[in-house]
C-alpha positions in Angstrom: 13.5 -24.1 12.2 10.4 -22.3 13.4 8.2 -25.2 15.4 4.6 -25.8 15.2 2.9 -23.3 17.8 4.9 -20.5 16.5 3.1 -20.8 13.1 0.1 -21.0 14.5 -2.3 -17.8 14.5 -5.5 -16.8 15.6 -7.1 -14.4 13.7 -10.5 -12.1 14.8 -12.1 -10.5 12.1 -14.9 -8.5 12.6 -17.1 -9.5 9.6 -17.1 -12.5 7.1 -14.2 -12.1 5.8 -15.3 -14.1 2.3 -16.5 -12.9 -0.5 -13.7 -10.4 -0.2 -16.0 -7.6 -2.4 -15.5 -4.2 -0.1 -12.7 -2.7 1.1 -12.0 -3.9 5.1 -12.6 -7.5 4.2 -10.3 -7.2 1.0 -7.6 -7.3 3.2 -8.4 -9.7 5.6 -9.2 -12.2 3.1 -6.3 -11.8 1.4 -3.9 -11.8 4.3 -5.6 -15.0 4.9 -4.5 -16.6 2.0 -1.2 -15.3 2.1 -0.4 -16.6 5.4 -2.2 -20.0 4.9 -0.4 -20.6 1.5 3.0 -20.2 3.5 2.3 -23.0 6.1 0.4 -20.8 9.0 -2.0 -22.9 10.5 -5.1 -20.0 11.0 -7.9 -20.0 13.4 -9.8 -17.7 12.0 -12.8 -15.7 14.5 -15.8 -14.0 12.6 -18.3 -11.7 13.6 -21.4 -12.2 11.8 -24.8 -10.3 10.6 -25.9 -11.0 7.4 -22.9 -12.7 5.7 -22.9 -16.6 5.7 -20.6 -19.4 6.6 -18.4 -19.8 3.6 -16.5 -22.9 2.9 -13.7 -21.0 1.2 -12.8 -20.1 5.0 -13.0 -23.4 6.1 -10.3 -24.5 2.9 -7.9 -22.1 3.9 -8.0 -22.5 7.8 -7.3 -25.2 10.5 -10.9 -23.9 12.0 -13.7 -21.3 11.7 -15.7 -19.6 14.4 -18.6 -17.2 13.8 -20.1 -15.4 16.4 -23.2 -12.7 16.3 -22.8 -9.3 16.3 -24.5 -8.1 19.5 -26.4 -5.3 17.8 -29.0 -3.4 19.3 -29.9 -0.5 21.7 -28.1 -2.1 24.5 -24.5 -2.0 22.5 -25.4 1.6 21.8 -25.5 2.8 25.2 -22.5 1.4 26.4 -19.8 3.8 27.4 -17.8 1.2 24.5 -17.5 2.1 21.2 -21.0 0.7 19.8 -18.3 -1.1 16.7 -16.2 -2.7 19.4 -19.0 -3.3 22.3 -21.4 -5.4 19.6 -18.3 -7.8 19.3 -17.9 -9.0 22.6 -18.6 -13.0 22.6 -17.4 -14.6 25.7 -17.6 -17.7 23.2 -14.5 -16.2 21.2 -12.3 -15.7 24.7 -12.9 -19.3 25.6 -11.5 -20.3 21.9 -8.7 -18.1 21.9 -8.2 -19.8 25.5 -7.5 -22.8 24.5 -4.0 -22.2 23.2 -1.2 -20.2 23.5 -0.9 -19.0 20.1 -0.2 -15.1 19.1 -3.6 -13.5 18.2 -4.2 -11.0 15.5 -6.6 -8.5 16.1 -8.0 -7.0 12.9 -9.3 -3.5 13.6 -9.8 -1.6 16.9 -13.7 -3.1 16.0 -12.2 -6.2 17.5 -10.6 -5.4 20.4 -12.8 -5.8 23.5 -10.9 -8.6 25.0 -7.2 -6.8 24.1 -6.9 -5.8 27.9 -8.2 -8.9 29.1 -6.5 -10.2 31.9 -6.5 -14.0 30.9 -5.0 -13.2 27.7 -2.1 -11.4 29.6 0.3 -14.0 28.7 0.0 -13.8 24.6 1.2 -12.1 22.0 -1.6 -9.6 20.8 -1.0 -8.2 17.1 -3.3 -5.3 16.3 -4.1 -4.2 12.7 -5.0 -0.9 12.4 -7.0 0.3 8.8 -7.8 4.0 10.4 -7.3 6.3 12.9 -10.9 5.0 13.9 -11.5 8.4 15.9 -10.6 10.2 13.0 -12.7 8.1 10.5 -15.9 8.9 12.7 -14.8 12.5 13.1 -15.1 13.4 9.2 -18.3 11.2 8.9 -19.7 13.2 11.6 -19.2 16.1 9.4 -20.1 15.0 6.3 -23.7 13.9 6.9 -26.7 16.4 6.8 -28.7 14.2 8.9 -28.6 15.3 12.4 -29.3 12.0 14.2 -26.0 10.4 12.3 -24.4 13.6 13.2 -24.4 12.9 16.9 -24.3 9.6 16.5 -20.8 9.4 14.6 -19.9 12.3 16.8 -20.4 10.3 19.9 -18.6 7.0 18.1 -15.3 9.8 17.5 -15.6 10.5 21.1 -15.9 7.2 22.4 -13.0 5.7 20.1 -10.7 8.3 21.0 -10.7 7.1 24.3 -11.0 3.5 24.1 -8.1 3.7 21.4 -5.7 3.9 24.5 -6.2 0.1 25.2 -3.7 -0.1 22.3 -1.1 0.3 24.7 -1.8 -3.7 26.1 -0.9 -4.7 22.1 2.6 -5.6 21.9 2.6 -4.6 17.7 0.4 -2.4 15.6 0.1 -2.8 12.2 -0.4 0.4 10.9 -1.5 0.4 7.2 0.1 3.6 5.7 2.9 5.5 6.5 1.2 8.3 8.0 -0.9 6.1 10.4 2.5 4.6 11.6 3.8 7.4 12.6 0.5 8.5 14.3 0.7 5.0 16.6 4.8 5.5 16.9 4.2 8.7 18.7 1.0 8.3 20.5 2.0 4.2 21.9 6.0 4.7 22.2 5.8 1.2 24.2 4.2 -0.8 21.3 6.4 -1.8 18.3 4.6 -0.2 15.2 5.5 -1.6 12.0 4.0 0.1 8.4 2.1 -3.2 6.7 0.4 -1.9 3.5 -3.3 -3.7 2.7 -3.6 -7.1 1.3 -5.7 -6.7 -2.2 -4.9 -10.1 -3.7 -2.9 -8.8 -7.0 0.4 -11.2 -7.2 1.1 -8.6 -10.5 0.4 -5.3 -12.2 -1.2 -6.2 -15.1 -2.8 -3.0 -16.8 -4.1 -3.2 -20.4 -3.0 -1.3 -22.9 -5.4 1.2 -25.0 -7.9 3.4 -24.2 -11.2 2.9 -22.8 -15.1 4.4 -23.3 -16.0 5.6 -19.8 -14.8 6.6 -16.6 -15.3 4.0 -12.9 -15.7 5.3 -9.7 -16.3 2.1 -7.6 -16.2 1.1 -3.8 -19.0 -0.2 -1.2 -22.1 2.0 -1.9 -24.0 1.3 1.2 -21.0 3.0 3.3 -21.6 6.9 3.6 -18.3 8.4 2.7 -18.6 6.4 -1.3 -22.2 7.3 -1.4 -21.6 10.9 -1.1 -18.4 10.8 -3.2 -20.5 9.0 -5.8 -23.5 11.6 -5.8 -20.6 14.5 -6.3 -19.0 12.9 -9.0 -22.7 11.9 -10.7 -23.6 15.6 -10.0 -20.3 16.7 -12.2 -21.0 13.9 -14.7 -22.4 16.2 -18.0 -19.0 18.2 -17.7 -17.1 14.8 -18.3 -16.0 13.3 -21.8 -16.6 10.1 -21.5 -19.6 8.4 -19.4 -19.5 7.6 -15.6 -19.9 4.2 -14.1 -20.7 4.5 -10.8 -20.1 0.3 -9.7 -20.5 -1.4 -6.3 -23.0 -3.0 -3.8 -25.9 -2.1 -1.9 -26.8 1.6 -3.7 -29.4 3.2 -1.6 -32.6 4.0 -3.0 -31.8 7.7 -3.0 -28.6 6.6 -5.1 -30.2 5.0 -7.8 -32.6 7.8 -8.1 -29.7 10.4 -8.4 -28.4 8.0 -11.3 -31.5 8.4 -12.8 -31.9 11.7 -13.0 -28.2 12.3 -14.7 -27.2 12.7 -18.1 -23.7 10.6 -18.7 -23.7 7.8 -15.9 -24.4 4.3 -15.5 -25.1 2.4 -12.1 -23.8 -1.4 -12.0 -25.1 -2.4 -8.7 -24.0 -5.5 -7.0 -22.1 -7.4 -9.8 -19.9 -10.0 -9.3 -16.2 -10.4 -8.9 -15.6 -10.7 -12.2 -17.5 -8.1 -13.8 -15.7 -5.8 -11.3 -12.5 -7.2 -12.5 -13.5 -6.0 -16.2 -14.9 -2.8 -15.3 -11.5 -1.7 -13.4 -9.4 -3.2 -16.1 -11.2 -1.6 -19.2 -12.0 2.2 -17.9 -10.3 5.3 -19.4 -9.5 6.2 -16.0 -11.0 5.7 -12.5 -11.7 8.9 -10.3 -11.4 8.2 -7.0 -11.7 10.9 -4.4 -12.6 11.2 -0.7 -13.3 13.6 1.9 -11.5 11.3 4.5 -7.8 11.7 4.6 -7.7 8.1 6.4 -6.2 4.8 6.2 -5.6 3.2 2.8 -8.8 2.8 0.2 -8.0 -0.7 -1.1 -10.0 0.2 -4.0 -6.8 2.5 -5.2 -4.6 -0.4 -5.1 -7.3 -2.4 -7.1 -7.0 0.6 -9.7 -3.5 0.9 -10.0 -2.4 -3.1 -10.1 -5.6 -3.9 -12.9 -6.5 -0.3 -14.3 -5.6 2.2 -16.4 -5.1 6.0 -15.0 -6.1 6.8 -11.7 -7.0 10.6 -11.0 -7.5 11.5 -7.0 -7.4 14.2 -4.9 -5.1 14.3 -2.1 -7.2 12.9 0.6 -7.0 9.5 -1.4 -3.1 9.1 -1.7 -2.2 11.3 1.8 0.2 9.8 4.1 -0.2 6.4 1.5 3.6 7.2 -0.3 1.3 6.8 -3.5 1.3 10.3 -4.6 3.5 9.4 -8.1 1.2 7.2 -8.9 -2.0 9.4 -9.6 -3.1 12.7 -11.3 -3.7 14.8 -8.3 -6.6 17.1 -8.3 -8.1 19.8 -5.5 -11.1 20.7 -7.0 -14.5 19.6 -9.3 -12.4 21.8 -12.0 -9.2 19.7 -11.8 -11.2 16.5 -12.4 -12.7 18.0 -15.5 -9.7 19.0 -16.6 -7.7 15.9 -15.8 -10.4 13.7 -17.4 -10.4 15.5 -20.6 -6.3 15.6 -20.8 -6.8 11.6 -20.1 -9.4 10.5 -22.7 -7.1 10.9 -25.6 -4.2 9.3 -24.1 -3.2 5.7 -24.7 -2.1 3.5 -22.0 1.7 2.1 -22.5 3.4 -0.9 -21.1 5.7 2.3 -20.5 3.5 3.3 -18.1 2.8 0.2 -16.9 6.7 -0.5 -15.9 6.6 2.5 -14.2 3.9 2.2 -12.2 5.5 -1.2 -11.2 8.5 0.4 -9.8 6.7 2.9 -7.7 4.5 -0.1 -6.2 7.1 -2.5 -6.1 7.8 -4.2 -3.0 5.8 -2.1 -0.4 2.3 -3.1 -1.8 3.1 -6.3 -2.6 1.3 -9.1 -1.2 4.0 -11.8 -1.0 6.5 -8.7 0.6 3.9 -8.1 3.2 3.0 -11.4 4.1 6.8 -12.2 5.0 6.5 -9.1 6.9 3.6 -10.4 9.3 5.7 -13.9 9.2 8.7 -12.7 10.9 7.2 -11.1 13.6 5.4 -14.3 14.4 8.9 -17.1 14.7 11.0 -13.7 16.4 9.2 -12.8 19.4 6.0 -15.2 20.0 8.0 -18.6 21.5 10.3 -16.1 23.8 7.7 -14.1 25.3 5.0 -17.1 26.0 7.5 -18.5 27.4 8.5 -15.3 29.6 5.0 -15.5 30.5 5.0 -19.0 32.1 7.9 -18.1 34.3 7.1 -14.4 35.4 2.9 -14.3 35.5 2.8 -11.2 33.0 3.9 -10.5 29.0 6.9 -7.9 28.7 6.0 -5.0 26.4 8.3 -4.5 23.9 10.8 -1.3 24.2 
């Protein structure tokens, strides 16, 4: 019987983790639920600026904290990654102070009190959603702007070396394949275990048919999806059907690139439900990336609620989703897949298919007992290791 304490979880999320509309929060939210529907008690920690309290939070957890982001000139010129320095509240290291429960750390954004000394004697759970350094490294590149340049350039440089405090974690919960490895080799003394994203569907559920238009959709105010969408607008006359370009916060230089194009519509900040329709009644979605990272939640949206999915290889490397899509290389390949696509009919054929490559590994339910027996197995014996002997033994 697993006691109290060892079902109890601390949780630090580095944004409001509710409405879960963009891809990072997706899986917090969800993993949230999961855990909280399966008897974990959660104290859930939030960094704020510009989401609000939400009482859906409060329903699903034992209690909430929000603390500011610390944003400003002073976070930028610390030798601290500016994402991880601006979360810093000595407020959140007297809460997670006043227990002994494991803590879950959801992105290296979050980690400025891992090495802390006073938290020596707990059991720290890191998620990991990108090789951060990485991430910043190919943002670096892909902006024209020379101030973001050096900026993300500096952010690749400064996360590469703060990444080391990884080693104080005693798991990493890498969120692809290819990321586990990557923390395997580089943290030999941390356990690393492959936990694929939360996205909240229990089911596949694809409708059969055809639809009228193609979606590309993710969070438009992050570079990497505005870029992709102004490439995919850009190749937009060439497609057969129309492009709907969906999501929130389009800049102004978005919407004007919208309206400038033949063939594309922009649905800018709709709600959960309209989303929900637009994924499940598109011909296809194209989803491609320049960023070989982590795991786009919005291509597990797509392939649990949509139709076909065509994407290059940056979406699906490392992800062991590569059956799953209609891979393309080039501007030429999407063309060409979109226009072999529009005539097809989706089948509950293809639909039984797609839920044996998914099936259990991106499953919700299968990853949630995957975080749940890491917390009963080691979290009572090494708290309690810690009492006796004054430090926490890494695990070998």
């Amino acid at each position: 019987m697993v006691n109290t304490m060892e079902r109890r979880l601390h949780i630090v999320s580095f944004d409001v983790p509710y409405p879960a509309d963009y891809g990072g929060v997706i899986d917090v939210y969800y993993k949230i639920k999961a855990l909280a529907d399966r008897g974990v008690s959660i104290i859930l920690h939030c960094y704020q600026y510009g989401r609000p309290e939400q009482q859906e939070l409060e329903n699903l957890c034992e209690k909430v904290y929000y603390y500011p982001r610390l944003k400003g000139i002073f976070s930028a010129l610390s030798p601290e990654p500016y994402i991880i320095y601006s979360r810093r509240s000595q407020s959140l290291l007297s809460h997670l102070l006043e227990d002994d429960a494991p803590i879950l750390f959801e992105g290296l954004h979050t980690c400025h009190f891992l090495s802390h000394p006073a938290l020596s004697n707990r059991l720290r759970i890191v998620r990991a959603c990108n090789i951060e350094h990485e991430y910043y490294h190919y943002l670096a590149k892909g902006t024209r702007s020379l101030f973001k340049k050096l900026y993300f350039a500096l952010e690749s440089y400064r996360l590469r070396l703060f990444e080391k405090n990884l080693r104080y974690a005693h798991y990493i919960l890498a969120i692809t394949p290819r990321e586990r490895d990557y923390f395997a080799h580089h943290y030999p003394g941390v356990e690393v275990q492959w936990i694929s994203g939360f996205h909240g569907d229990l089911k596949v559920k694809n409708q059969p048919g055809k639809g009228d238009y193609f979606l590309f959709h993710g969070k438009l105010s992050v570079l990497e999806n505005e870029l992709t969408a102004k490439r995919l607008i850009r190749l937009a006359p060439q497609l057969p059907l129309p492009l709907v370009v969906a999501g929130r916060e389009p800049s102004l230089s978005l919407r004007k690139c919208v309206q400038k194009s033949e063939n594309v519509r922009l649905e800018a900040n709709v709600s959960r439900e309209r989303m929900e329709r637009l994924i499940e009644q598109a011909s296809a979605h194209i989803l491609v990336t320049s960023q070989p990272t982590g795991l786009k939640l919005k291509l597990l949206n797509a392939l649990y609620s949509g139709r076909y999915v065509i994407a290059n290889e940056e979406m699906v490397y490392g992800t062991g989703l590569e059956e799953c899509v209609y891979r393309v290389k080039s501007d030429e390949d999407i063309v060409h897949q979109a226009s072999a696509i529009v005539s097809r009919e989706f089948t509950l054929e293809e639909e039984e298919r797609r839920v044996k490559l998914l099936s259990p590994r991106y499953d919700d339910l299968y990853n949630a007992q995957l975080l749940l027996d890491i917390l009963p197995r080691v979290s009572r014996p090494l708290i309690e290791a810690s009492k006796t002997n004054g430090f926490m033994p890494r695990n070998k």
